[in-house]
C-alpha positions, -999 to +999 in steps of 0.1 A: +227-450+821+216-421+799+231-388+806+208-364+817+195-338+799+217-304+795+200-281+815+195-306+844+230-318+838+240-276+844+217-270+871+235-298+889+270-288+881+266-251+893+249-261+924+271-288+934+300-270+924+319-247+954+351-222+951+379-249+947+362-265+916+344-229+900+379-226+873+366-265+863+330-256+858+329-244+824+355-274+812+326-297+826+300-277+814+316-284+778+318-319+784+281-322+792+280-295+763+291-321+738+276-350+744+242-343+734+240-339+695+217-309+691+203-283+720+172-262+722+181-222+719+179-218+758+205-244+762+228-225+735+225-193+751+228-209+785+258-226+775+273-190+761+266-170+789+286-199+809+320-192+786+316-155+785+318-159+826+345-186+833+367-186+804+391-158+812+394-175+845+397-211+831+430-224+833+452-227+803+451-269+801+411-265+805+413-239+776+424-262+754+408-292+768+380-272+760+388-261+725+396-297+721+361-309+724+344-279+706+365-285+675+350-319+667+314-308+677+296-294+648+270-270+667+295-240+686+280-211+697+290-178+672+305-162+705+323-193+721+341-197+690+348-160+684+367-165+720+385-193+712+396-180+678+410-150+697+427-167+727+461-170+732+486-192+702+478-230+722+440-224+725+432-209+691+455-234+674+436-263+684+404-245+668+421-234+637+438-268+632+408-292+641+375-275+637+354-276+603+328-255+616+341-223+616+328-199+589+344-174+568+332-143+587+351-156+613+378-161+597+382-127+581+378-110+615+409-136+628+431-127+598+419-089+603+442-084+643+458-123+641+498-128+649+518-142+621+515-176+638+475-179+636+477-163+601+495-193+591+476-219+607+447-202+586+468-202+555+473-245+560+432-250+562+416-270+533+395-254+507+400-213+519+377-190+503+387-166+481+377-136+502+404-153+532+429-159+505+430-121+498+430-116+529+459-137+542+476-124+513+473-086+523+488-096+562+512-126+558+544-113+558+571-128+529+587-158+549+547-168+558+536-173+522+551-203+519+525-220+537+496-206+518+518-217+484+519-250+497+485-254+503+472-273+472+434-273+483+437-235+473+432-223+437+448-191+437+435-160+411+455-143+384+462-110+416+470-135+436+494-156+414+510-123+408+513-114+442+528-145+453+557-144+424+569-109+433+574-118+467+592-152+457+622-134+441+651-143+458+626-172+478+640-201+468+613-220+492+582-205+480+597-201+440+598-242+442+561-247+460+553-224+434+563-246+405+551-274+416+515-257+410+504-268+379+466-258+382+466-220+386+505-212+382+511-210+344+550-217+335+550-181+318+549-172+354+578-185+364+604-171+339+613-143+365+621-167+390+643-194+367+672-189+390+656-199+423+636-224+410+646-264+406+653-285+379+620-292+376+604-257+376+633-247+351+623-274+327+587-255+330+606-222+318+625-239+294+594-252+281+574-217+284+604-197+266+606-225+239+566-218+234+572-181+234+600-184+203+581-206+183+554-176+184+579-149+178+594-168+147+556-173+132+549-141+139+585-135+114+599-111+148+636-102+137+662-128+156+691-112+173+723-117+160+748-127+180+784-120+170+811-145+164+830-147+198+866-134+194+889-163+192+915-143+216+888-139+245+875-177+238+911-189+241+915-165+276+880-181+284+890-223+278+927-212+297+908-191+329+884-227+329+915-248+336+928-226+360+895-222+380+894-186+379+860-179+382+864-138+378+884-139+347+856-163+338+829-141+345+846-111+331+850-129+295+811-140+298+803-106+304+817-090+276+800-119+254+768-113+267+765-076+281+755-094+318+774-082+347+804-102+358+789-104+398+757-117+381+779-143+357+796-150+393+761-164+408+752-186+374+790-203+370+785-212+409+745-224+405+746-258+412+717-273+389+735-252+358+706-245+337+710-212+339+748-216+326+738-237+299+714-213+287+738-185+290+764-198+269+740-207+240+730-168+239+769-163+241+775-180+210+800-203+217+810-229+201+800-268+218+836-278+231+840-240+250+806-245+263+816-281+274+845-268+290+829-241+311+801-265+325+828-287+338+850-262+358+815-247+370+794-254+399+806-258+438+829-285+429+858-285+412+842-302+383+816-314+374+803-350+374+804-369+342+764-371+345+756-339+352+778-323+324+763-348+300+726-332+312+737-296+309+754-299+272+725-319+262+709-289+275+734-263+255+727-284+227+685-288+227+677-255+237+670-229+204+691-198+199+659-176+202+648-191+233+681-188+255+677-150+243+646-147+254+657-157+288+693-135+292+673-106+274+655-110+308+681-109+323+694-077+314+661-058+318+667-067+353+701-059+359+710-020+367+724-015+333+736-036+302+769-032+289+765-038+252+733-028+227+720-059+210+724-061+170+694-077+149+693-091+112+657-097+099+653-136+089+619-153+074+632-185+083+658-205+107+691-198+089+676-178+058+686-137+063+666-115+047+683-087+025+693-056+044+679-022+036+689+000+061+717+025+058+756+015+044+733-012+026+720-013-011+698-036-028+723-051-048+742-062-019+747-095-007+729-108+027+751-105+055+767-136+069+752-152+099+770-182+107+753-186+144+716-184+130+714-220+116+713-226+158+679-211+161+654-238+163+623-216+164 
């Protein structure tokens, strides 16, 4: 048998309806509601002048019975919807989780007064316009954006790309759903995050800073020099490795680097050991040393054979002007740095250019640079 007609149908329910079943009414009023595919006007504003009545006196289980129904029916009233959005976490979920039909206006007015708990059940719906984005980004708090990184549907903007990698400093959660955007997050943008990031948003940075020298040796940019590591402080180094003795280790890295020892404290115990890698190739060590600190690094007391292999492959593939790229980073975020970098002009990998400056003349010989022939760029 055909239901009847929506207005009939309500006409019956309110007069058959007495005190005991009046906090049911508007969950059968729904039901009727939704199963007719379209209503006239009359019946629309019939049917919100119903909710505006019983809703705050509808029981919870009805609530979201009710939001339940409404979020699979494409025609909800402006106002009915409105409510729901703004009901209590167990209604308003069921809305923001299920429903297609609700618009962007609505939306910005939910993000506008929402808890963090709505504004992340916004930040997980498919295809967000730009205007909520912004939006959710403005209110989320840090430990919510996650959720709106992880939401691949989204293509974030250069502000918001921006916003999001500030706040993911020190985030390892949202640095890694942050790499693993490949459409809108470029892997320049990740360079300031290296150290929270996994090997496979490292290899992004690698690749990025690898990019980057290539550009600064075309454009003929002055490579750093590094100075020949004292043998005394490399022997100190390879004896404080077999001993385990992570500060002496530190301490020696610093002075070969200018980095502070607490910082070279965090990369000798990263477990992935890119960073370390990296590190020692700005140092200027030699392969064995660099060998010997990767394996009496990490959480361990050594090193697998695998992962040692990875890391001096690594040490070994990365260019000179790269890895100082990176640790130059480094320092410009560190509180101070602890030695001022030398430079020596050079128009090709491993070919200096003669000095001019002063305590040089032009009959001179070029300076020596045995660690420049390292520089792939």
């Amino acid at each position: 048998m055909a239901s009847p007609p929506f207005s009939s149908g309500i006409f019956g329910l309110v007069k058959d309806t007495d005190g005991a079943r009046s906090r049911s009414l508007l969950k059968d009023a729904t039901e009727l509601y939704v199963s007719e595919p379209g209503h006239t006007r009359s019946e629309v504003a019939m049917y919100e002048e119903l909710a505006a009545q019983l809703l705050k006196v509808t029981a919870l289980q009805d609530r979201i019975h009710i939001a339940t129904l409404l979020a699979d029916y494409d025609e909800v009233p402006a106002s009915v919807m409105r409510a729901l959005l703004h009901d209590i976490f167990p209604v308003s979920s069921v809305m923001l989780e299920k429903s297609k039909s609700i618009s962007e206006g609505q939306l910005l007015a939910l993000v506008a007064t929402a808890s963090p708990s709505h504004l992340e059940m916004i930040a997980v719906r498919k295809n967000l316009q730009p205007a909520v984005v912004e939006a959710l980004l403005g209110r989320m708090r840090a430990d919510g954006l996650p959720t709106l990184a992880g939401n691949l549907s989204i293509t974030f903007p250069a502000s918001a790309v921006r916003h999001l990698v500030e706040n993911a400093r020190g985030n390892p959660r949202l640095a890694r759903l942050l790499a693993a955007r490949i459409d809108d997050v470029q892997d320049t943008d990740l360079i300031d995050l290296f150290l929270d990031l996994d090997s496979r948003g490292r290899r992004r940075v690698i690749q990025a800073l690898e990019i980057a020298a290539l550009r600064e040796f075309a454009a003929r940019r002055p490579l750093q020099r590094v100075p020949m590591p004292d043998p005394e402080k490399v022997a100190t180094l390879a004896r404080a490795c077999l001993q385990r003795n992570t500060e002496a280790m530190s301490r020696i890295l610093s002075d070969l680097t200018g980095l502070d020892a607490p910082f070279l404290v965090r990369l000798l115990a990263d477990t992935g050991g890119e960073p370390l890698s990296i590190c020692l190739k700005a140092a200027g060590v030699d392969t064995g040393i660099a060998t010997r600190v990767i394996l009496f690094s990490g959480v361990e007391d050594t090193r697998n054979y695998f992962d040692v292999k990875r890391l001096v492959d690594l040490y070994e593939m990365v260019s000179l002007r790269s890895a100082l790229l990176l640790v130059d980073r480094w320092r410009g975020a560190l509180p101070s740095a602890k030695r001022t970098p030398m430079h020596m002009p050079q128009t090709q990998a491993g070919t200096p250019v003669r000095a001019t400056g002063a305590g040089a003349s032009h009959g001179d010989k070029p300076a020596e640079m045995p660690q420049t022939k390292r520089d792939r760029a």
